[in-house]
N, C-alpha and C positions, 0 to 999 in steps of 0.2 A: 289607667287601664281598668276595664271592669274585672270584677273574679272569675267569671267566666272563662273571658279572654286570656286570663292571667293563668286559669286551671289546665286551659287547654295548651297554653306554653309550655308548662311543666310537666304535662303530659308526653308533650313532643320531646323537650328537653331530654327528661328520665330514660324514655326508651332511646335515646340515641347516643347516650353516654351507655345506657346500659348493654346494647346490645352490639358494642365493640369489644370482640373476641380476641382478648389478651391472656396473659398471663392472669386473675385474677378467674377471669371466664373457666381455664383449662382445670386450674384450683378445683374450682368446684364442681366441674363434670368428674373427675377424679374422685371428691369427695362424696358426691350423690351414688360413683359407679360402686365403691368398696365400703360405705357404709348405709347405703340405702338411700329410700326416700325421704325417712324422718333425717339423717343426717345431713343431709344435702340441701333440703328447706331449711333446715336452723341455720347454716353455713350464708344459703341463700339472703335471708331474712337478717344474716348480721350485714351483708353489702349493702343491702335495702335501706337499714337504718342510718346507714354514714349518709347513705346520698341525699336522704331525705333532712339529715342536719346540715351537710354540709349546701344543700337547694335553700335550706331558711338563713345559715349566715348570710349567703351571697346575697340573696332577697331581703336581709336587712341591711345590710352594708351598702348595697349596691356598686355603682363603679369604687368606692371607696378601698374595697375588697380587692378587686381587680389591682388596684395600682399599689396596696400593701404586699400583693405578692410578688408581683415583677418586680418589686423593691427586693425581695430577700429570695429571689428566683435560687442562686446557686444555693445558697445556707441549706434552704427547703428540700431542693434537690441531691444534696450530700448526706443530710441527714434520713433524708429517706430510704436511698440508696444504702446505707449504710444499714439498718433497719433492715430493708427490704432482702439485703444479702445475709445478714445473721438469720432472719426466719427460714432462708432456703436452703442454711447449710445447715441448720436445727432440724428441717427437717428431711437431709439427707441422711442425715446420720438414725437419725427416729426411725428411717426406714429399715438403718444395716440393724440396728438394735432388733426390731422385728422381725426380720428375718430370721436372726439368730435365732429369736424364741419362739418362733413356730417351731422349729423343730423338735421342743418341748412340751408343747401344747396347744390347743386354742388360746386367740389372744379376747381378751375380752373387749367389746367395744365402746368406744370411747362417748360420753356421752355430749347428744346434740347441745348441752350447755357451752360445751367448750368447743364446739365447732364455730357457733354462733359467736363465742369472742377472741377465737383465735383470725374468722373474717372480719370479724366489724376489725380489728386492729389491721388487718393488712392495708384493708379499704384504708383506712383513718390515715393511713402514712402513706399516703399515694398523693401528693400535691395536683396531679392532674384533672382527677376529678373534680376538685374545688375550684380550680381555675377554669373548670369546661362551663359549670353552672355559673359564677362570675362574669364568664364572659356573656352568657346569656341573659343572667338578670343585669348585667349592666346596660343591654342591647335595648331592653323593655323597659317603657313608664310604669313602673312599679311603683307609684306615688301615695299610696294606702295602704295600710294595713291587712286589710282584708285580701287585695291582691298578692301581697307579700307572700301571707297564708295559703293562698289558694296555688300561688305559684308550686313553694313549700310541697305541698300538699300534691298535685301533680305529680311531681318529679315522684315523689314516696312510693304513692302510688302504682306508677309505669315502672318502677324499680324493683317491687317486689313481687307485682305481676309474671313481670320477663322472667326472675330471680325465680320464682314459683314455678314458674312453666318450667325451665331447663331444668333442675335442679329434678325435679318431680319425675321426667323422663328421663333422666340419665340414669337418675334409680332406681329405675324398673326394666332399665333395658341393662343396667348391673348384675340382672339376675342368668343374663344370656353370655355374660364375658366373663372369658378367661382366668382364674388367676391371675396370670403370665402378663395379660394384654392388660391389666388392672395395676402390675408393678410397672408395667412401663409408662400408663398414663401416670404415675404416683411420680416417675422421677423425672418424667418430663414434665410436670409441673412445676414440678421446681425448679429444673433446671431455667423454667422460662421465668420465673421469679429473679434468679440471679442475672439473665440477661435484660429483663426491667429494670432493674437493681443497674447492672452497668452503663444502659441506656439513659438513667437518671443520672450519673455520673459524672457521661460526657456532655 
């Protein structure tokens, strides 16, 4: 496959992984509505960078990738789960913690450094997305390098695109909501973290 061909896969790829509205998605509307635009781009931009590593394993592995994971499908899936439920009850509780202390003051905001690696880790222990690009770069003659990269490269690309655009208008349209309607997107995100989390499970 030429690079072209290959850029233009990953393009397709990136935005069709990316722009499935889960749990991760709700994350970060959540995160763009209560901390802004700059917090929601860096939150963004940590999703972007998993896809865009986990597009280059798959594209150097190729099916090889694929058939390592359906080898340790459950392991993957328990310890993510597992993971994936500590982070939502971490940050149930971060919220009673806040709550409490607004009553006390303004809380100060958190910065986009640690938005940025508290998503690149959600992203990172999510086995689906790696197995989504897997299944793709193993579907494609990826037989070059250059393609492999250009694949890579697409998928990054289409990812922080999407990633950019939502994230960017959630936090400007956080300047129009609620408190109120801003704690309930906060707990319903996680709550939708813990039902990933149990949906990984079974």
């Amino acid at each position: 496959m030429d690079p072209t061909a290959a850029l233009i896969a990953g393009l397709a790829a990136g935005l069709a992984v990316a722009m499935q509205f889960g749990a991760v998605s709700l994350l970060l509307v959540e995160t763009a509505v209560a901390g802004g635009p700059r917090a929601g781009i860096a939150a963004g931009m940590g999703v972007a960078t998993v896809d865009l590593l986990f597009a280059a394993a798959a594209a150097a592995a190729g099916a090889t990738a694929g058939a390592v994971l359906a080898a340790h499908d459950t392991e993957i899936r328990l310890v993510a789960a597992a993971t994936l439920a500590g982070i939502a009850v971490h940050g149930l509780i971060g919220l009673r913690r806040t709550s409490t202390d607004a009553s006390s003051g303004p809380v100060p905001d958190e910065d986009p450094r640690a938005h940025y690696a508290r998503f690149f880790a959600i992203t990172l222990l999510n086995p689906l997305t790696i197995a989504s690009f897997a299944a793709v770069a193993a579907s494609l003659p990826l037989g070059n390098p250059s393609a492999a990269i250009a694949f890579a490269a697409g998928v990054g690309a289409a990812s922080a695109g999407w990633h950019l655009a939502l994230t960017a208008a959630a936090g400007h349209a956080g300047r129009w909501i609620t408190p109120r309607i801003q704690r309930g997107l906060a707990v319903g995100g996680r709550v939708a973290v813990l039902l990933l989390a149990a949906h990984l499970a079974a």
